[in-house]
C-alpha positions as CSV (number, residue, x, y, z in Angstrom):
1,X,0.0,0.0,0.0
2,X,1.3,3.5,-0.3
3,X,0.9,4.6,3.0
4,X,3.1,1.7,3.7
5,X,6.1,3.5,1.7
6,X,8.7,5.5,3.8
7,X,8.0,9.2,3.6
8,X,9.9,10.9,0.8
9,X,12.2,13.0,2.8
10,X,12.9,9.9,4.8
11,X,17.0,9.8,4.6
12,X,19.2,7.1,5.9
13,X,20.9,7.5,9.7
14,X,23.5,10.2,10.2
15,X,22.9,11.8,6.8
16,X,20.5,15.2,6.5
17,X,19.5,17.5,4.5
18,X,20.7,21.6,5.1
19,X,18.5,24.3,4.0
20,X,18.5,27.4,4.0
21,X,19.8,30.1,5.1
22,X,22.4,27.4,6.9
23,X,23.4,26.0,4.0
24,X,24.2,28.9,2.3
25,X,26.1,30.3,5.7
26,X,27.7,26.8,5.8
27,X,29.8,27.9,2.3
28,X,30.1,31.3,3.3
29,X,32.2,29.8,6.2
30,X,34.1,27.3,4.5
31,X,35.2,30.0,1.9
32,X,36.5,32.7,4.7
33,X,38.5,29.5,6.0
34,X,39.7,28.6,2.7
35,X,40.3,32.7,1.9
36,X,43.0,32.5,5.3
37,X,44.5,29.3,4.4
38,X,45.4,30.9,0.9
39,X,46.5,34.0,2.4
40,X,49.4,31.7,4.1
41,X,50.4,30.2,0.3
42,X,48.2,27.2,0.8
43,X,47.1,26.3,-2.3
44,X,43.6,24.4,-3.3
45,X,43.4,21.2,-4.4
46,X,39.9,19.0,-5.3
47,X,40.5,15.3,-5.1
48,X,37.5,13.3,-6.6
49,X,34.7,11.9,-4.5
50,X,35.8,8.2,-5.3
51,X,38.8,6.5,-6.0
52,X,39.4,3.3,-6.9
53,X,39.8,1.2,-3.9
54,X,43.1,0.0,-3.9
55,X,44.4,3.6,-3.9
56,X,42.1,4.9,-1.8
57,X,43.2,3.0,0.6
58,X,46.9,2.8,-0.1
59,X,49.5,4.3,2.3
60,X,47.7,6.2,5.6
61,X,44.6,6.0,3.6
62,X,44.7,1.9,4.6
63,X,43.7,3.4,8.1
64,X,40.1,4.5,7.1
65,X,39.7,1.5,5.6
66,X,36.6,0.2,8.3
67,X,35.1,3.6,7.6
68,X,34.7,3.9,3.7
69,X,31.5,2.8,1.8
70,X,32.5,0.4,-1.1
71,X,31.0,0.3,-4.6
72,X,31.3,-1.2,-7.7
73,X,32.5,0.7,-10.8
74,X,30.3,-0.5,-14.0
75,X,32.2,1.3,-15.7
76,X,35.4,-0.4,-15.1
77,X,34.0,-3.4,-13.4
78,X,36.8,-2.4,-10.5
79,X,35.8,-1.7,-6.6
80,X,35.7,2.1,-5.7
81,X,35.5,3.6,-2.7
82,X,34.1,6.9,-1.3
83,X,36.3,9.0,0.9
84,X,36.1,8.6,4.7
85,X,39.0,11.5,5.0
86,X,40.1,13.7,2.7
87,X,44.0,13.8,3.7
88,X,45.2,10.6,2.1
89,X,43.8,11.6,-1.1
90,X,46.1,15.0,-0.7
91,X,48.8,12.9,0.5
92,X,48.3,10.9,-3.2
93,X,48.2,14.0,-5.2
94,X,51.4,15.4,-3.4
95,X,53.4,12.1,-4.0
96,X,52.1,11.7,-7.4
97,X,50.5,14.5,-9.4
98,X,52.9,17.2,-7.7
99,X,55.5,14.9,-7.0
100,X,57.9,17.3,-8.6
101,X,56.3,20.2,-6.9
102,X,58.8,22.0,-4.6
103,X,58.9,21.7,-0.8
104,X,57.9,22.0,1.7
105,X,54.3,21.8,0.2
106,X,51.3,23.8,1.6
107,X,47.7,22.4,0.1
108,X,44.6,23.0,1.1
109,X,40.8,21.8,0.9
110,X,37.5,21.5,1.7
111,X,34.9,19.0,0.7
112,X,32.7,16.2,2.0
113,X,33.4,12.9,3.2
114,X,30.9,9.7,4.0
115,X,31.8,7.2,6.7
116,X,30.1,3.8,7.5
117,X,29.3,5.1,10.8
118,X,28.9,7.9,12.9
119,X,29.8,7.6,17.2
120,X,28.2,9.1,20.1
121,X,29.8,12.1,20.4
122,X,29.1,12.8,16.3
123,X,26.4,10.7,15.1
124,X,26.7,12.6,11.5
125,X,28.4,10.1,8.6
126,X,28.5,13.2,5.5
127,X,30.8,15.1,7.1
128,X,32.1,18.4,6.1
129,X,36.5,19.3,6.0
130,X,38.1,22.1,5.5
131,X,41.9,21.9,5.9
132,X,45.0,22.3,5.2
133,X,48.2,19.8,4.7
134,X,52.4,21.2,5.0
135,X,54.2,17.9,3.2
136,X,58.0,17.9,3.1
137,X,59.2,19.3,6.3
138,X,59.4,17.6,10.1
139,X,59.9,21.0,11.9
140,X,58.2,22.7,15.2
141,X,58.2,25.2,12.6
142,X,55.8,23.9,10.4
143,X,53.6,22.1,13.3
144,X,53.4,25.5,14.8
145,X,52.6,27.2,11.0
146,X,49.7,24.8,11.5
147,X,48.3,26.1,14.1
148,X,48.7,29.5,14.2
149,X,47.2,29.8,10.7
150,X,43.8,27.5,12.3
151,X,43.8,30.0,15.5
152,X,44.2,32.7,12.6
153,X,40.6,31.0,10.2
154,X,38.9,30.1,13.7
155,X,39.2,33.7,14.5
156,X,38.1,34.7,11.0
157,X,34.3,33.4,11.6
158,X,34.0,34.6,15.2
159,X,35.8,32.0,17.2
160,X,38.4,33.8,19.3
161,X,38.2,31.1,22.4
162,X,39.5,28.2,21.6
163,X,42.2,25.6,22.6
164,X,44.7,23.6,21.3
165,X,45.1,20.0,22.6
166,X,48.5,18.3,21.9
167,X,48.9,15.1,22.1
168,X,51.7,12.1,21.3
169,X,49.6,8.9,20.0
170,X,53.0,6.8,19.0
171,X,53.8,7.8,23.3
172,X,51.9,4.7,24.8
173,X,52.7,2.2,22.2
174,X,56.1,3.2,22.8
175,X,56.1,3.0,26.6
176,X,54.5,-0.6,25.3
177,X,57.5,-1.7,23.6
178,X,59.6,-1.7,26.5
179,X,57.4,-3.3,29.2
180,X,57.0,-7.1,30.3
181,X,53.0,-7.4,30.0
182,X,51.5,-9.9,28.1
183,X,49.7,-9.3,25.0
184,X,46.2,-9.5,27.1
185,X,47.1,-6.9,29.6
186,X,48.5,-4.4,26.5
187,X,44.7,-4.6,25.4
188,X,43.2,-3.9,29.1
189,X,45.8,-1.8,29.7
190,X,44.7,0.3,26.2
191,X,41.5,0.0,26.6
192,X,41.6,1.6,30.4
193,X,44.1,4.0,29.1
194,X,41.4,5.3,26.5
195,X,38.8,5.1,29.3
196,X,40.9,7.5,31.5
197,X,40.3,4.9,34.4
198,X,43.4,5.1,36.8
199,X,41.9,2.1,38.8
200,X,42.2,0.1,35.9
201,X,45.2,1.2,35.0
202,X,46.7,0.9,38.2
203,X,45.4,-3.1,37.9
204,X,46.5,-3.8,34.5
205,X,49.6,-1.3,34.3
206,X,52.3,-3.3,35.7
207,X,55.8,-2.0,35.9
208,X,54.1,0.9,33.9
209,X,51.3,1.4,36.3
210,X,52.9,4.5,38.1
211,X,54.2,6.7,35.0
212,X,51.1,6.1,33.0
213,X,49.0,7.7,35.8
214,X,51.5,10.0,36.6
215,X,51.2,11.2,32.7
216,X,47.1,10.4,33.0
217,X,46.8,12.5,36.1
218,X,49.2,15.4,34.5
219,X,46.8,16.5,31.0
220,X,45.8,20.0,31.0
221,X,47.7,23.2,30.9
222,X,51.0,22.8,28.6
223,X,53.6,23.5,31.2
224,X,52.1,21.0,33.3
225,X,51.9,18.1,31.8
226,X,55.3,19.2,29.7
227,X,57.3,18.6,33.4
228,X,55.7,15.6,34.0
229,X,57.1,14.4,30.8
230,X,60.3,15.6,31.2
231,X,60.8,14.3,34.7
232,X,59.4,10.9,33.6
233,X,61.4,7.7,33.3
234,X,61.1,7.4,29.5
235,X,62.9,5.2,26.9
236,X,64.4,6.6,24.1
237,X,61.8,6.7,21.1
238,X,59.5,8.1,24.0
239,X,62.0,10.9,25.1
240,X,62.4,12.0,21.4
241,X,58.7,12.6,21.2
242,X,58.3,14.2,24.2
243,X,61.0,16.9,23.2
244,X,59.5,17.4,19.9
245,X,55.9,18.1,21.8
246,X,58.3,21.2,24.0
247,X,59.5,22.0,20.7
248,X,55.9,22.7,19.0
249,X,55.0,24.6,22.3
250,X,57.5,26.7,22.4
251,X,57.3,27.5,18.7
252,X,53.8,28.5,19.4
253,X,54.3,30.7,22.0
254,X,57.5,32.1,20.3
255,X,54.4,34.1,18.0
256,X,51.7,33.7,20.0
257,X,51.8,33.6,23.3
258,X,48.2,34.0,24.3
259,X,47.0,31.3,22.5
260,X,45.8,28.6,24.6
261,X,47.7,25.4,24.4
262,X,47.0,21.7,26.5
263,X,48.2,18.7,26.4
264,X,47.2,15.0,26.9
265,X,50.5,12.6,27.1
266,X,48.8,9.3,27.4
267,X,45.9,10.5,24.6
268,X,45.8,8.3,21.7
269,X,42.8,9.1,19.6
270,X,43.1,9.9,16.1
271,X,43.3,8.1,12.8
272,X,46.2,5.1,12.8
273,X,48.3,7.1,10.2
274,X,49.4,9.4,12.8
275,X,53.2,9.1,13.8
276,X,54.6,11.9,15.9
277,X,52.1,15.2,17.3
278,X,48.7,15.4,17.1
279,X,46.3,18.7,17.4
280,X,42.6,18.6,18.5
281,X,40.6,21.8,18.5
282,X,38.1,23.1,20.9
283,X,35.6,26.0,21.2
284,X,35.4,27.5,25.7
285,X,33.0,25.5,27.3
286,X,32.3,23.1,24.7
287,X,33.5,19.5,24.3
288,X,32.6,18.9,20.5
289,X,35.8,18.7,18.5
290,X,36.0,21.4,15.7
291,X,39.0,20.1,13.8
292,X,42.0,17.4,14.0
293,X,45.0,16.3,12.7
294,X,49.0,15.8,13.2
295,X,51.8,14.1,12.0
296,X,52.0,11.6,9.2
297,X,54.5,10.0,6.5
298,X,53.2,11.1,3.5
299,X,54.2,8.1,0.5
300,X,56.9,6.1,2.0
301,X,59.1,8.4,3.9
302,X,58.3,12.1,3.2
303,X,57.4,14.0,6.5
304,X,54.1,15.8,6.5
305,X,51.7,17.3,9.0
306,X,48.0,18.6,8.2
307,X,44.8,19.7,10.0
308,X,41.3,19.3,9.2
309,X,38.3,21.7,10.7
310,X,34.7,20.3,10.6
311,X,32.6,23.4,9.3
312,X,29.7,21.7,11.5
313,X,30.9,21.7,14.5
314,X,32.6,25.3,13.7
315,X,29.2,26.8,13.4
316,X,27.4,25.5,16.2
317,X,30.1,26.6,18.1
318,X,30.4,30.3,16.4
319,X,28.3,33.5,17.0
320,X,25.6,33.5,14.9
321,X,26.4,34.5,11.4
322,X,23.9,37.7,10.2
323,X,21.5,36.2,7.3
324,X,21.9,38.2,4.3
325,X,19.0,41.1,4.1
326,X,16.6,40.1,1.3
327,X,14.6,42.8,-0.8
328,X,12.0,42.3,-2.9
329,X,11.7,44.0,-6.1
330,X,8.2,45.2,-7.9
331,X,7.4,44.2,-11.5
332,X,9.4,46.7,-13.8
333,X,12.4,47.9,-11.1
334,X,15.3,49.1,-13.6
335,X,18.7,46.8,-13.3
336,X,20.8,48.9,-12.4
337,X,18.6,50.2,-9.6
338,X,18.7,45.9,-8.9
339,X,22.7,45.7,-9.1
340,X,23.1,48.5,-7.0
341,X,20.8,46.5,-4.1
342,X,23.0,43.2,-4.9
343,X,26.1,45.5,-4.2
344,X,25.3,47.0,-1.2
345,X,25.0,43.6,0.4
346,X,20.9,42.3,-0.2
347,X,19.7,39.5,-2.3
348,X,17.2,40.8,-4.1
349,X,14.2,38.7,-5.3
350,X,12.2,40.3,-8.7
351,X,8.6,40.5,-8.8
352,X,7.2,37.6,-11.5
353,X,3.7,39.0,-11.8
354,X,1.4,42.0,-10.7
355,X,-1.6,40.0,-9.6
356,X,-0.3,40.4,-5.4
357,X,0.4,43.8,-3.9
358,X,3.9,44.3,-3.4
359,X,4.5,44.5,0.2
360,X,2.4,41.3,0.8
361,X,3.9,39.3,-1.6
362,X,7.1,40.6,-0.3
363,X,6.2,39.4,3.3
364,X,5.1,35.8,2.0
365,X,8.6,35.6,0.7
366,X,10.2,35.5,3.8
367,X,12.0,39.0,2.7
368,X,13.5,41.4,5.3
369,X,12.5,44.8,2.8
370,X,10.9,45.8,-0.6
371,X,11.6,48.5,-2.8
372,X,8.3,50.9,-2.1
373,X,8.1,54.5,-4.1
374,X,10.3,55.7,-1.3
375,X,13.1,53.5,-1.3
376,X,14.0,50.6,0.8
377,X,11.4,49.7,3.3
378,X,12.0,47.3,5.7
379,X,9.1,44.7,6.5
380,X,7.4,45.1,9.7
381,X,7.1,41.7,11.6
382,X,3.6,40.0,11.2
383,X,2.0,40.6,14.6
């Protein structure tokens, strides 16, 4: 029966549709944050939607590989897949198409991406990026570039409060490496670790137990949590990445000092391809991440660090953005009087027949003003 047929603008879980105005003050966004990015020499580039799968999933890509929907081509009669993350296709394009291109290499992007599945904290699978990728140099320099050019696009849409949250995902697997447990109490041991459950980490920790609470108890402000780890008992690889994290900090602070920086020693989270510092972003009193990213080997062995904002969470976090005034036009208004309107900021919306009176057509519109004999008008709300 019909009435037995999902409703039309039924759409599958984690996927929605965005109307207006939010779309359109969705791209109005991403555009200021791609206008700063270029601003800094970051350059655009538009990988395609699909790839085929096996490079798609080549190199870090291989890391998203639980997250990306799978399709056949019947074109080609090869699989395809749809991008989970937009970085290893910009880490393809930098090690292939611009593969002569000199370095270091700033790109940037924005774009959509579909997962298999969103999580609690964001149940959305389309997700909207906007980032920006520096490939050929393993510097605090360019980590730091990084982030003061985010703090620089945050600030460009409103969002002056926000923090930067280091973190060293290659720490604990490190610390790993050199410890007696078993293989079993590596997986409790992780899994109470991503928890943040020092009981549990106490019981499974072994002769790591006391530095990895230590380092759990010591996340927050940079300085902090940068003594614990320099007073810490650390093997080599460890110590080197702890260094580097000072490094990043400093080089920060060395141009921007009041920009808020924390970090989380023991944090882990974060796609698999990252190897050395990781950044998460976050908006003052609000735990929803608005961008990520960090170090990663771009191709075999060339260095390269990116970091991706999610336009969604940037504008639930961001003052509201002023809708653009809309004006409504009656039948025979001369273009240029039109242009003028369009340049001086309003949409303008032109009358297609006579047969309503202006200003009530106007209002049924939705617009905010219509051109009456004297000029501009604006609409007085419907009481």
């Amino acid at each position: 029966m019909i009435d037995d047929l999902p409703h039309p603008a039924l759409l599958p879980a984690g996927l929605r549709d965005l109307l207006p105005p939010e779309a359109e003050t969705e791209a109005a966004a991403i555009e200021t944050l791609m206008e700063v990015f270029a601003s800094h020499g970051y350059q655009r580039v538009k990988p395609p939607l699909l790839e085929f799968e096996d490079s798609l999933l080549s190199g870090s890509g291989a890391a998203v590989a639980e997250q990306t929907f799978r399709l056949m081509d019947p074109d080609s009669q090869r699989m395809m897949g749809v991008r989970a993350d937009t970085t290893p296709q910009v880490a393809r394009i930098a090690t292939t198409r611009l593969a002569a291109a000199p370095r270091p290499l700033r790109l940037s992007y924005s774009g959509q991406c579909l997962r298999v599945r969103g999580n609690q904290l964001l149940p959305a699978r389309q997700v909207a990026q906007a980032g920006i990728e520096l490939i050929g140099s393993d510097s605090a320099a360019a980590d730091a570039e990084l982030i003061l050019v985010a703090a620089e696009a945050l600030a460009a849409i409103g969002l002056t409060r926000v923090s930067f949250d280091l973190t060293l995902p290659p720490l604990v697997p490190a610390l790993l490496e050199h410890s007696s447990l078993t293989a079993a109490s590596r997986r409790a041991l992780t899994h109470a670790l991503d928890r943040k459950d020092a009981a549990a980490v106490r019981q499974h920790g072994g002769d790591l137990a006391d530095l990895l609470i230590e380092l759990l108890l010591a996340a927050g402000a940079a300085d902090g949590a940068l003594a614990a780890l320099e007073s810490a008992p650390l093997p080599p690889e460890a110590r080197l990445l702890s260094a580097r994290l000072a490094d990043d900090v400093a080089a920060v602070r060395a141009q921007a000092p009041d920009l808020k920086l924390t970090v989380d020693p023991i944090e882990f989270r974060g796609f698999r391809y990252h190897t050395g510092v990781c950044i998460t972003v976050y908006a003052a009193g609000r735990h929803e991440e608005l961008g990520r990213g960090g170090r990663y080997v771009c191709g075999d062995t060339e260095p390269a660090t990116g970091l991706t904002l999610y336009p969604d969470a940037l504008l639930r976090a961001a003052p509201a953005r002023k809708v653009r005034n809309r004006v409504y036009l009656p039948a025979g208004t001369a273009r240029a009087t039109a242009e003028a309107l369009r340049r001086d900021g309003f949409a303008t919306l032109a009358a297609l027949s006579r047969e309503v009176p202006d200003e009530t057509e106007a209002r049924r519109l939705g617009c905010t003003h219509w051109l009456s004999p004297s000029g501009v008008t604006p609409i007085a709300p419907k009481q």
